[in-house]
C-alpha positions in Angstrom: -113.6 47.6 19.1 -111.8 50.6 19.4 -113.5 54.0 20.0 -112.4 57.4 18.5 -113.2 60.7 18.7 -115.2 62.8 16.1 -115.9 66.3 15.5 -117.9 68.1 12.1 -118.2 71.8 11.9 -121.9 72.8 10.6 -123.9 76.3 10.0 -126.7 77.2 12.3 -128.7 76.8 9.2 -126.9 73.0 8.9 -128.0 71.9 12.7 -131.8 73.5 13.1 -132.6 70.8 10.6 -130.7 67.9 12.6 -132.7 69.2 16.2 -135.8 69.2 14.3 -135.5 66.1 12.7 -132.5 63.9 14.1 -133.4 61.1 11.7 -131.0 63.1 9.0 -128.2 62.8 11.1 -127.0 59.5 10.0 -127.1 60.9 6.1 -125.0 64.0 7.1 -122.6 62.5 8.8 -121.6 60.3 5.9 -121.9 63.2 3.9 -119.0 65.0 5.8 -117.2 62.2 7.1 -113.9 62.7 5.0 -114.3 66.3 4.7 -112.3 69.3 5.7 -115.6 69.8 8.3 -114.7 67.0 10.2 -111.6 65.8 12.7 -111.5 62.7 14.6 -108.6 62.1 17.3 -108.5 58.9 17.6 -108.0 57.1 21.0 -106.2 59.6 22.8 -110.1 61.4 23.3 -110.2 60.8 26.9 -106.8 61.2 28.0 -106.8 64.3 26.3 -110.3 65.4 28.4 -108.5 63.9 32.1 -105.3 66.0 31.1 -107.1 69.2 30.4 -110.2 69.4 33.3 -108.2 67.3 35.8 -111.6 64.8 35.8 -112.1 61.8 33.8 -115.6 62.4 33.2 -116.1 65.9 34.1 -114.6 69.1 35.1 -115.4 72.6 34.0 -118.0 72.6 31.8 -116.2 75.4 29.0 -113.0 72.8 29.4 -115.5 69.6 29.0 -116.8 70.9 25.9 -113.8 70.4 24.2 -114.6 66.3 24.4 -117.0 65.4 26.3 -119.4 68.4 26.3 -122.0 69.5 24.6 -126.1 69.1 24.0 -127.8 65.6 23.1 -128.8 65.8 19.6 -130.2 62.5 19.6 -130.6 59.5 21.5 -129.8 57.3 18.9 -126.5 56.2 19.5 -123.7 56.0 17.0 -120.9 54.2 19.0 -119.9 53.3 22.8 -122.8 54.3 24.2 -122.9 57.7 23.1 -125.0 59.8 21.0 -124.4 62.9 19.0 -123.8 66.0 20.9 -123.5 69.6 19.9 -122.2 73.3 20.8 -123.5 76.7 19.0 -120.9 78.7 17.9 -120.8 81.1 21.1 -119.8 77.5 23.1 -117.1 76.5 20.5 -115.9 80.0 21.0 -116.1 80.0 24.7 -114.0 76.5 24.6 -111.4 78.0 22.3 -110.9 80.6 23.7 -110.2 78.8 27.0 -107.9 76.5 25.9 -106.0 78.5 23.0 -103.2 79.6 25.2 -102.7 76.0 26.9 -99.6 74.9 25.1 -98.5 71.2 24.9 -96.0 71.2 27.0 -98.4 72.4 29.9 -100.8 70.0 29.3 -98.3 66.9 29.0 -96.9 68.4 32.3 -100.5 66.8 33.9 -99.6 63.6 32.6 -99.6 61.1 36.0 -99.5 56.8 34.7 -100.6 56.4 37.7 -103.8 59.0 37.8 -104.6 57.8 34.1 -104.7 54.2 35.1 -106.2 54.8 38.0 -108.8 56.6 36.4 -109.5 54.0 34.0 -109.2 56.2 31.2 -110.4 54.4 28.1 -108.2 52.3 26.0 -108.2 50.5 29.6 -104.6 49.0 29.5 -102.9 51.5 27.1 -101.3 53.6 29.2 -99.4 51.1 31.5 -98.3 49.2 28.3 -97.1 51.9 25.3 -93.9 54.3 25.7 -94.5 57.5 27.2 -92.7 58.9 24.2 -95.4 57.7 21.8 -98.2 58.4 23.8 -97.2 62.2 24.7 -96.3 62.5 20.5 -99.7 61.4 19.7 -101.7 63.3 22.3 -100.1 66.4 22.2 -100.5 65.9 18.1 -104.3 65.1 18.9 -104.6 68.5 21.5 -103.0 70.5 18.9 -105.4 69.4 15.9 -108.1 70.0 17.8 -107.4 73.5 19.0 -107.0 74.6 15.4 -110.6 72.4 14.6 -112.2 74.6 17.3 -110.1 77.9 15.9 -111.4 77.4 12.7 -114.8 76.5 13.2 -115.0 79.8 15.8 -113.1 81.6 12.6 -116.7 80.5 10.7 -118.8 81.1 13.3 -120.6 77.5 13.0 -121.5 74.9 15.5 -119.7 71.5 16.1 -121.3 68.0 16.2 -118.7 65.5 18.8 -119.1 61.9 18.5 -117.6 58.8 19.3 -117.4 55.6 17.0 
């Protein structure tokens, strides 16, 4: 099974509902789940999360927000483990703002085989076996998308669901 990353942008007045009652997540999900509101980045999540906070599962918490951070919405889980999370706008903002100015090239410049295999970064395996090429094309594609979700969802001033499935 593989396991991507998700994201859906949301009003305040979209997640109070959701906290309140996180048996309506499942129905709003689906609602948005091929909508403008919502990015997923595929595999390259936690590659993307050890490149940026220099941790696999940590690291500064502003930084961590961009993947792995975030408050439990539920504990329902909706794949690998993991249930929904979420950050109010003045987090999203916080994490964009952080990250805005980190340009591809210095992210990729982190990029260590050895420290991502070591690290077990999830897909185990991956990173020994595919080109370097089409791994940095696809993660830096990934980074990039994902500082213009954050941008835009600051530019609305909404609140992000994350989520992996």
């Amino acid at each position: 099974m593989t396991t991507v990353g998700n994201y859906t942008r949301l009003s305040l007045s979209e997640l109070e509902p959701l906290i309140a009652n996180p048996y309506k997540l499942d129905d709003f999900l689906c609602e948005n789940a091929n909508s403008e509101r919502s990015l997923y980045i595929n595999i390259f999540w936690h590659l993307i999360h050890l490149l940026l906070t220099g941790d696999a599962w940590n690291g500064d918490e502003v930084l961590r927000n961009l993947v792995l951070g975030g408050e439990e919405l539920s504990e329902n889980e909706v794949g690998f483990g993991e249930s929904v999370r979420y950050l109010l706008p003045n987090q999203v903002k916080a994490t964009y703002e952080a990250v805005k100015n980190v340009t591809s090239n210095q992210l990729w410049s982190r990029f260590d085989r050895k420290v991502v295999t070591d690290a077990y970064i999830y897909p185990i395996g991956y990173w020994s076996e595919s080109s370097e090429e089409s791994v940095k094309e696809c993660v830096l594609d990934y980074f990039e998308k994902l500082k213009e979700f954050f941008k835009i969802t600051v530019e609305h001033e909404q609140a992000m669901l994350i989520w992996f499935s």
